[in-house]
GUKOLZA-59001 format. One record per residue (C-alpha): residue number from 1; x, y, z; chain. Coordinates in nm, 2 decimals. Example, Ala and Ser with C-alpha at 12.3 -4.5 7.8 and 13.67 -1.06 7.14 Angstrom:
BEGIN
[rec 1,[1.23,-0.45,0.78],'A']
[rec 2,[1.37,-0.11,0.71],'A']
***
This chain:
BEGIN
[rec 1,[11.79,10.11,12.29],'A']
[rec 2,[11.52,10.23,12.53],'A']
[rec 3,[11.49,10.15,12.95],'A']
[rec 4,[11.14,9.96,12.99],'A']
[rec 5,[10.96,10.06,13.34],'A']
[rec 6,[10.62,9.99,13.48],'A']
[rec 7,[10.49,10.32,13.64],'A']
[rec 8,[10.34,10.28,14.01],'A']
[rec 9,[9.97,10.38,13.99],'A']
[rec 10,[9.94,10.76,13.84],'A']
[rec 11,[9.65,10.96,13.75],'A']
[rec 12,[9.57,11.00,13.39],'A']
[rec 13,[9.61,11.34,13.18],'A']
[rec 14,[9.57,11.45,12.84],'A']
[rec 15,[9.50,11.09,12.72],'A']
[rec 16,[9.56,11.09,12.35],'A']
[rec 17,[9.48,10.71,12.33],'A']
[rec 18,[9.22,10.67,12.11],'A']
[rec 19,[9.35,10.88,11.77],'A']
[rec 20,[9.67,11.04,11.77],'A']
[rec 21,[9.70,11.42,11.84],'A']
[rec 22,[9.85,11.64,11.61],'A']
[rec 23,[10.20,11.73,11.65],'A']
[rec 24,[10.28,12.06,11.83],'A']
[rec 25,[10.38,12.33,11.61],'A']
[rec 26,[10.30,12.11,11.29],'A']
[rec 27,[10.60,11.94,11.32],'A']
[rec 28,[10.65,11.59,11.29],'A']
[rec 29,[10.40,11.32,11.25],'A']
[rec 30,[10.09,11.25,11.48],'A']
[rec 31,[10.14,11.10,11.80],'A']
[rec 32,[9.95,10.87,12.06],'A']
[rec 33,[10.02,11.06,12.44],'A']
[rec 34,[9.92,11.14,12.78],'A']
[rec 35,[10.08,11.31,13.09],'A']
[rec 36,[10.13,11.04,13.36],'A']
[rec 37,[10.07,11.23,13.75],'A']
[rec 38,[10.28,11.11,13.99],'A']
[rec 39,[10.12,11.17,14.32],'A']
[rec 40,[10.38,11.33,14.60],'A']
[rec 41,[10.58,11.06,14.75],'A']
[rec 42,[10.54,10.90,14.48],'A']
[rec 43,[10.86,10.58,14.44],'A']
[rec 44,[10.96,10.70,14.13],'A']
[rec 45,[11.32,10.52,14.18],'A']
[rec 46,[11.26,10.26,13.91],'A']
[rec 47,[11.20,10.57,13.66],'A']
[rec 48,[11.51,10.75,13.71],'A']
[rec 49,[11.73,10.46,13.73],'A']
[rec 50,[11.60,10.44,13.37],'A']
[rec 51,[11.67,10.79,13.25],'A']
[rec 52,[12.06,10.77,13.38],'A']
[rec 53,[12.07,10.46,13.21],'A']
[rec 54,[11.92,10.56,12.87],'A']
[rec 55,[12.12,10.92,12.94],'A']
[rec 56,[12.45,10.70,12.95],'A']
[rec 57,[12.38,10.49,12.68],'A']
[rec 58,[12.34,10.83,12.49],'A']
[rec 59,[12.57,11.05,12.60],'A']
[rec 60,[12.80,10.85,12.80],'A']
[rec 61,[12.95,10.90,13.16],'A']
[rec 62,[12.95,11.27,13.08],'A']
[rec 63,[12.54,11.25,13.11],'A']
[rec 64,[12.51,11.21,13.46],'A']
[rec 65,[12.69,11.55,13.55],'A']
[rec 66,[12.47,11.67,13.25],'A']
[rec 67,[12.12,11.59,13.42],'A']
[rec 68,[12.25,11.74,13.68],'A']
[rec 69,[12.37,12.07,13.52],'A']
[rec 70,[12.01,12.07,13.34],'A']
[rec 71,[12.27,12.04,13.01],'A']
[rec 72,[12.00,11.76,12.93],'A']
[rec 73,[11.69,11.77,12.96],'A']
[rec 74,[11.50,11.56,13.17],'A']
[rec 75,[11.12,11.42,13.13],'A']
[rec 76,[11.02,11.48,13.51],'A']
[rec 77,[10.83,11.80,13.56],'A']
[rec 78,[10.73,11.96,13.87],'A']
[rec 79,[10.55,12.28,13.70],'A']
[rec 80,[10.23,12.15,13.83],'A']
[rec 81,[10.10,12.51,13.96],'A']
[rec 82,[10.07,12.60,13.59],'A']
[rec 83,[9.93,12.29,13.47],'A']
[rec 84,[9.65,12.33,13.76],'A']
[rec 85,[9.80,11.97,13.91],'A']
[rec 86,[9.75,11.91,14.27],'A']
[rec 87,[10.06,12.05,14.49],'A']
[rec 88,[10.39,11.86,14.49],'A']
[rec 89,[10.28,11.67,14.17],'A']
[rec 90,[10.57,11.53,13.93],'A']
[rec 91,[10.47,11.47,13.61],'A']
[rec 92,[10.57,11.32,13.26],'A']
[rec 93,[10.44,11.34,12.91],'A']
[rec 94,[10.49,11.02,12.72],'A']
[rec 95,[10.41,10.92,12.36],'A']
[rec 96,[10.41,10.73,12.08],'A']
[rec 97,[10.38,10.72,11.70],'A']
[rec 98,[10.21,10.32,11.73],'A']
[rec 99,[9.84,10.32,11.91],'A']
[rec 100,[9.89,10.17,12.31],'A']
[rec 101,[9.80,9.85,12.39],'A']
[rec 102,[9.49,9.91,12.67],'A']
[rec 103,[9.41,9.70,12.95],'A']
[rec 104,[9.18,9.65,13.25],'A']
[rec 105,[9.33,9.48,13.55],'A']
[rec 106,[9.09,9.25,13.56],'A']
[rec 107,[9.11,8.89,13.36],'A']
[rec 108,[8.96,8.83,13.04],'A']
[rec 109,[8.71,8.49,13.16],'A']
[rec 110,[8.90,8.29,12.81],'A']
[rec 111,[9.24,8.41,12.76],'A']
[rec 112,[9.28,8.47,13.16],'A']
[rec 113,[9.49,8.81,13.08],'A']
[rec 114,[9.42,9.13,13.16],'A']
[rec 115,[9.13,9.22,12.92],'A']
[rec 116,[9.10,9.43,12.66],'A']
[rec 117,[8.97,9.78,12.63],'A']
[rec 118,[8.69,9.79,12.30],'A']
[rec 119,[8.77,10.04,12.08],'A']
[rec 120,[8.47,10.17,12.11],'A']
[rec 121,[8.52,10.23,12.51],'A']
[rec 122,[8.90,10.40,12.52],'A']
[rec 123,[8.79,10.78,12.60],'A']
[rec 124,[8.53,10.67,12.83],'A']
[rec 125,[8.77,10.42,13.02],'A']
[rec 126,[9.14,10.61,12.97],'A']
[rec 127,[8.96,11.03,13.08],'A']
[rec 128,[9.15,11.25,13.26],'A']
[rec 129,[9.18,11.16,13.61],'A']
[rec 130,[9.17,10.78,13.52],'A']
[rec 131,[9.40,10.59,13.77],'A']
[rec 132,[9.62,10.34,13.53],'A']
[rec 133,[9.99,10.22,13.54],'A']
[rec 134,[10.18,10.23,13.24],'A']
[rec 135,[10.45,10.05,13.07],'A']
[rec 136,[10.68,10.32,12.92],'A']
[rec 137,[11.05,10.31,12.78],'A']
[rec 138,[11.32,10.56,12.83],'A']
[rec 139,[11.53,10.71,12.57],'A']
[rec 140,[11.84,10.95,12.47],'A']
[rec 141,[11.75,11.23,12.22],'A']
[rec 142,[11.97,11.46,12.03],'A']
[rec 143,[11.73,11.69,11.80],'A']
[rec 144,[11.91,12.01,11.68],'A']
[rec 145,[12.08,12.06,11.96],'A']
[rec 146,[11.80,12.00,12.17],'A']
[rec 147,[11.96,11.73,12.43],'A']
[rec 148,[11.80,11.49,12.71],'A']
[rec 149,[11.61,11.22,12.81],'A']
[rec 150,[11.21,11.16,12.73],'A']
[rec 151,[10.98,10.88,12.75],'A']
[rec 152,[10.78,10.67,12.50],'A']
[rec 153,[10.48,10.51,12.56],'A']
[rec 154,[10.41,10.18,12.53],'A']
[rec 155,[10.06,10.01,12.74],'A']
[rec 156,[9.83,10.14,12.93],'A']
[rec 157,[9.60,9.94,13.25],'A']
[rec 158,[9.30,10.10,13.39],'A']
[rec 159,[9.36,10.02,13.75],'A']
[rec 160,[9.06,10.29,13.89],'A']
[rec 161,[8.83,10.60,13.89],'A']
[rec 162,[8.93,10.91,13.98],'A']
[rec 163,[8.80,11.28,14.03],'A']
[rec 164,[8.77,11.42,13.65],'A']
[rec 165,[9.06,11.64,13.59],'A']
[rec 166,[8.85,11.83,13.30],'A']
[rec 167,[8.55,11.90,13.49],'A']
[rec 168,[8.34,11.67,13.28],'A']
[rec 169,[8.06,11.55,13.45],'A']
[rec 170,[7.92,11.25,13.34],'A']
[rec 171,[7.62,11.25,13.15],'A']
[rec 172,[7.40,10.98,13.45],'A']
[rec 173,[7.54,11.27,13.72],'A']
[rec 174,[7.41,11.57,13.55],'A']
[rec 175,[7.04,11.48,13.42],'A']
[rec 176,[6.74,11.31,13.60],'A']
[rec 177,[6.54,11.02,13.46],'A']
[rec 178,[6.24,11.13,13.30],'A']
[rec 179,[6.08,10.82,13.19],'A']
[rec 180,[6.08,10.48,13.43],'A']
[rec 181,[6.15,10.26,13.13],'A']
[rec 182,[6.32,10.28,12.80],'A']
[rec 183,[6.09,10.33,12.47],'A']
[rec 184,[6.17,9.96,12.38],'A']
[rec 185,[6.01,9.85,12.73],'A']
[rec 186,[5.71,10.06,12.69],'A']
[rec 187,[5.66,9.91,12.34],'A']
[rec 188,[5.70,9.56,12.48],'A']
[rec 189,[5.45,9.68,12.73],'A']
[rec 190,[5.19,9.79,12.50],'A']
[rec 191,[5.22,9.50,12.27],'A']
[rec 192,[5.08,9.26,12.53],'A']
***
């Protein structure tokens, strides 16, 4: 059984939200992801209470002297240098073989719930360096001897912008206008 958190607010990496990414060294099937960035300072509490818990369920009393030991595995990385993260950044990679659930955080004007996020608009709403929160469940693994704890993800809300984390620049910040008014105004235009 898997430990459901809600994240605080982290910045967005790697977002594999809109089509799943191919699993790494071929193995195993396609899988919805990101990296969740966990600013310094971050509370992160709620999130570790989950991983002893889903490492006990797993492995027993044993598995908090295991996390300890590094015998298991845990999700939280601080290898941020090599990632190119900001300093002090913890970070997690979370996935998930069923397509997230994306939100805004404001209301839908009907339903009154958070609104949905088109289709159409997930890779230009979820980019890297997207502020979100996200709801994400905690589980034991055993794989080959490969032991510890890892998260799956399960929703997504886009809570802000942030800097891009790829550089991008979007496409209104890198070109000037060149016409005043679109080719259907000027038609419009011309036609009276």
């Amino acid at each position: 059984m898997s430990k459901k958190v809600i994240t605080p607010e982290v910045t967005l990496s790697y977002p594999h939200l809109d089509e799943p990414a191919a699993a790494m060294n071929g193995k195993g099937e396609p899988k919805y992801g990101c990296s969740l960035l966990f600013a310094e300072g971050s509370d992160m509490t709620a999130l570790q209470a989950a991983v002893v818990e889903a490492a006990i369920e797993k492995f027993g009393q044993k598995a908090v002297q295991m996390l300890k030991t590094g015998a298991l595995k845990s999700p939280f990385r601080t290898d941020w240098e090599q990632k190119g993260y900001p300093e002090g950044t913890t970070f997690i990679n979370v996935r998930s073989t069923q397509k997230p659930g994306l939100v805004y955080s404001h209301r839908d004007p009907v339903t009154k719930k958070p609104a949905i996020v088109a289709d159409d608009q997930v890779t230009e709403v979820f980019y890297a360096g997207a502020k979100v929160r996200a709801s994400i469940a905690a589980f034991g693994y055993d794989n080959s001897g490969n032991k510890g704890v890892s998260f799956g993800l399960n929703n997504l809300q886009k809570l802000g912008d942030g800097p891009r984390l790829d550089g991008r620049k979007a496409a209104e910040d890198e070109f000037e206008a060149t016409q005043e008014l679109a080719p259907a105004d000027l038609s419009e235009l011309e036609n009276q």
